[in-house]
C-alpha positions as CSV (number, residue, x, y, z in Angstrom):
1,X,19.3,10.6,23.1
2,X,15.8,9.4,23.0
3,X,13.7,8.0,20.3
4,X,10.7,7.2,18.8
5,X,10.3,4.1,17.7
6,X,8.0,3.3,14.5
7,X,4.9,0.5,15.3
8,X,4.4,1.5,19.1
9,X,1.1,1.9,20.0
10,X,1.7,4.3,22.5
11,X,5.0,6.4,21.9
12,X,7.2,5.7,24.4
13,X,10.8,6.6,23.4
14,X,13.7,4.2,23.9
15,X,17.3,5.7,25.1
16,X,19.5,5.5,22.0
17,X,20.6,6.9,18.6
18,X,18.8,8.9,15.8
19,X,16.5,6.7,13.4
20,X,18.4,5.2,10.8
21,X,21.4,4.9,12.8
22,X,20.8,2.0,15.0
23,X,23.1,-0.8,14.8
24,X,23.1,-4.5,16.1
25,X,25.2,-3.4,19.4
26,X,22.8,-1.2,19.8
27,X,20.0,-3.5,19.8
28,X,21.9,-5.6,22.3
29,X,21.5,-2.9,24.8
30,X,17.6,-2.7,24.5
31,X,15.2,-4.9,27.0
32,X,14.6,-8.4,26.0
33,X,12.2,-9.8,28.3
34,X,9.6,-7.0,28.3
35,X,7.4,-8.3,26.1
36,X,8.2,-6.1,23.0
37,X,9.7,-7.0,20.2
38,X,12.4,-4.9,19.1
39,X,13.7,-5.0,14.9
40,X,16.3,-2.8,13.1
41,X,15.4,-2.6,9.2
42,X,18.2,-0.3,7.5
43,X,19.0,1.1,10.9
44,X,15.5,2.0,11.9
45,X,14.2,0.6,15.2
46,X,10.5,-0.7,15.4
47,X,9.0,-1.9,18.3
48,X,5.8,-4.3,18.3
49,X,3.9,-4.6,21.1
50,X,2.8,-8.8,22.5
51,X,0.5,-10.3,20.2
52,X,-3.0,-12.0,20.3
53,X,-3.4,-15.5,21.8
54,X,-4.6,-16.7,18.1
55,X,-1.3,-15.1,16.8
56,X,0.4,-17.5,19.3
57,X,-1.9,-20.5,18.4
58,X,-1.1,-20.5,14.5
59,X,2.7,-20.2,15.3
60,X,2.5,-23.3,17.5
61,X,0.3,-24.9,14.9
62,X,3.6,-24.0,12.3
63,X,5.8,-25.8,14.9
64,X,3.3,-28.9,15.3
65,X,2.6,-29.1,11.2
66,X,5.9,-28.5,9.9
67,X,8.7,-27.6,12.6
68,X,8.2,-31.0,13.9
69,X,7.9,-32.8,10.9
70,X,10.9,-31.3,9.7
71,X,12.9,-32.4,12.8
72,X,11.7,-36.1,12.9
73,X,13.0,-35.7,9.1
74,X,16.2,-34.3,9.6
75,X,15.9,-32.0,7.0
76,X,15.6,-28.7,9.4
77,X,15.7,-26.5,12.1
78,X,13.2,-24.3,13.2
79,X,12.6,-21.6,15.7
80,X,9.8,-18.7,16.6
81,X,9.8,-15.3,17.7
82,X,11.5,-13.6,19.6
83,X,14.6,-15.0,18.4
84,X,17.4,-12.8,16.7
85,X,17.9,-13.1,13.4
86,X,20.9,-10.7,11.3
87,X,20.7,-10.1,7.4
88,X,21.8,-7.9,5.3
89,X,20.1,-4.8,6.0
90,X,18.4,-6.3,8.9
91,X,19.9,-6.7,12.4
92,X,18.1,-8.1,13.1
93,X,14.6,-8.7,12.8
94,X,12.7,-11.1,14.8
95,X,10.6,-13.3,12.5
96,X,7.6,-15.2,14.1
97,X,8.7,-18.6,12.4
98,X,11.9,-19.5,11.0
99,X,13.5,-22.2,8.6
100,X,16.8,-23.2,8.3
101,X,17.7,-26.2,6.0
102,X,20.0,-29.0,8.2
103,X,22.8,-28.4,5.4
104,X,22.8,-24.6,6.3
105,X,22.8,-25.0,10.4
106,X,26.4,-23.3,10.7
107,X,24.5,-20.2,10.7
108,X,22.9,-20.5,13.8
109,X,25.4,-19.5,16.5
110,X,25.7,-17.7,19.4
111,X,22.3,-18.1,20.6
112,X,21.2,-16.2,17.4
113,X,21.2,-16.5,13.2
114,X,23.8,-15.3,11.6
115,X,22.9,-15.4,7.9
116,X,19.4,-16.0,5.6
117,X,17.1,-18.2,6.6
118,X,15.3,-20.5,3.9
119,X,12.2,-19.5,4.8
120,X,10.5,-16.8,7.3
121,X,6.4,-16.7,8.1
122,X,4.9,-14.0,9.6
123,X,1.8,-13.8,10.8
124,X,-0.3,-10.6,10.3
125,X,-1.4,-8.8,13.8
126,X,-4.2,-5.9,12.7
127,X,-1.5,-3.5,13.6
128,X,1.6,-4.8,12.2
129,X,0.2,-5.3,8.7
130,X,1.7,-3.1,6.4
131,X,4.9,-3.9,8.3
132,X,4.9,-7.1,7.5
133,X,4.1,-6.7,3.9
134,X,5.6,-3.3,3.1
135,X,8.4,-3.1,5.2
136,X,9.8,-6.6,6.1
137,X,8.7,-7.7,2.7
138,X,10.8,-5.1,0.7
139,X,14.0,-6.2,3.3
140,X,13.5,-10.1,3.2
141,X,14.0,-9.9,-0.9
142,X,17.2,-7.5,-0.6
143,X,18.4,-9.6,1.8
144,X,17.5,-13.0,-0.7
145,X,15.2,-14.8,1.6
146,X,14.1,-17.5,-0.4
147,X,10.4,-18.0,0.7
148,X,8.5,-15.4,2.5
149,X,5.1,-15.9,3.4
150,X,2.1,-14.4,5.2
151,X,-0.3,-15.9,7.3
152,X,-3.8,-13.8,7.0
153,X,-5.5,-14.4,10.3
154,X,-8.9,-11.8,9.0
155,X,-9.0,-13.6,5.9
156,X,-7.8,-17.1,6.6
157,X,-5.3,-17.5,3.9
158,X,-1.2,-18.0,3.6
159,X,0.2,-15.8,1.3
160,X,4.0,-17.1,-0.5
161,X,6.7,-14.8,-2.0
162,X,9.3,-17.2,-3.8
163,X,12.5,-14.8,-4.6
164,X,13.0,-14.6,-8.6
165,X,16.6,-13.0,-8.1
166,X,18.1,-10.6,-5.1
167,X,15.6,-7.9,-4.5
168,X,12.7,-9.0,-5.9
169,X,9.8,-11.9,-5.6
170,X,8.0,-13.3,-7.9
171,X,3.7,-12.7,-7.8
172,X,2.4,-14.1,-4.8
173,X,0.4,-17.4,-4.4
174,X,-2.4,-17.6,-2.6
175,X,-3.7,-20.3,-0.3
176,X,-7.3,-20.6,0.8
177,X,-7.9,-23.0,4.1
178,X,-8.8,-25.7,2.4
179,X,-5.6,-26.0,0.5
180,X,-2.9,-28.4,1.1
181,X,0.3,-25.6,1.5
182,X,3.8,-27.0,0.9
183,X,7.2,-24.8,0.8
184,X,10.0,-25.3,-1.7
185,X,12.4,-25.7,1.0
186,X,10.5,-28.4,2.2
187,X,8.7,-30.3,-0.6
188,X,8.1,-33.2,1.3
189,X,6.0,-32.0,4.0
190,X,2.5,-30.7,3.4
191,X,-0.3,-29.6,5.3
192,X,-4.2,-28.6,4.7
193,X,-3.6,-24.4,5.5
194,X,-7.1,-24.7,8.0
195,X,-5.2,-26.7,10.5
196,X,-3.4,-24.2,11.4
197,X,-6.6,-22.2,12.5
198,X,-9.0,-25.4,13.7
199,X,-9.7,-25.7,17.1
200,X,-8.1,-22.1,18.4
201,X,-10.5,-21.0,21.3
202,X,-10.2,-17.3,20.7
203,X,-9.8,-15.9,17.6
204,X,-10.4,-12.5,18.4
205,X,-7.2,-10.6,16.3
């Protein structure tokens, strides 16, 4: 059966079940090295197409700013997209950044994540938007993802969802570029949000 996934620029179908009726061995059938990403939200497939080199810049800038601190720290483990990651409800999704507190590193196995990590960041592509804060931000807080947050690349701002109890966050916070931006998982590292966008050398979204 063919199918039409939801995000794809151009509709291409993808060999597989109805929508709403994928499942992770399902997903494990699908192309992983054609640059798409491939995510199953309550058994819906969505496929985004590769993003912008500034997308990639801001994630490295995550990895320099706070995965590596967190390393030399030993307080975490971090990883970035396309990387598989199965929650409740979503399996998987494939987050652009990913925390996972030291204490909590039995759930990453088998080349994948097996659980919820402490915090996810995505980082908003013009066409992935309301994905990202519709979608993915409706299934991070069933799934009880701590700290979700949203990197703004139009407006230059981080946006953080702290969970308040299963299913729900509480009001977002805001942080403009000149901010210093520290997460709850990791109170001990901060970082001033521009650097994350300072010295890209295309910023074309």
């Amino acid at each position: 059966m063919l199918t039409f996934p939801v995000l794809t620029d151009d509709v291409v179908p993808v060999r597989g079940p109805r929508q709403g009726e994928w499942t992770q061995a399902d997903w494990e059938t699908l192309p992983h090295d054609d640059g798409n990403r491939y995510e199953i939200i309550e058994g819906v497939l969505y496929v985004s197409k590769s993003p912008s080199s500034f997308h990639q810049w801001v994630i490295v800038a995550l990895v320099e700013h706070l995965g590596i601190p967190a390393k030399h720290a030993g307080l975490a483990y971090t990883f970035v997209a396309p990387i598989g990651v199965f929650m409740p409800g979503s399996d998987p999704v494939q987050p652009d950044f990913v925390v996972v507190r030291s204490e909590r590193q039995s759930i990453i196995r088998d080349r994948r994540i097996f659980g919820v990590p402490d915090l996810i960041v995505e980082v908003l592509s013009p066409g992935n938007a309301d994905y990202d804060e519709d979608v993915k931000l409706t299934a991070y807080a069933t799934a009880g993802v701590e700290e979700y947050a949203l990197v703004d690349l139009a407006a230059r701002v981080l946006r953080v969802y702290r969970l308040r109890e299963p299913g729900s966050y509480d009001p977002l916070h805001t942080y403009g570029a000149e901010e210093s931006v520290s997460f709850a998982c990791l109170p001990s590292i901060s970082f001033r949000l521009g650097d994350l966008f300072d010295g890209a050398p295309d910023t074309t979204l």
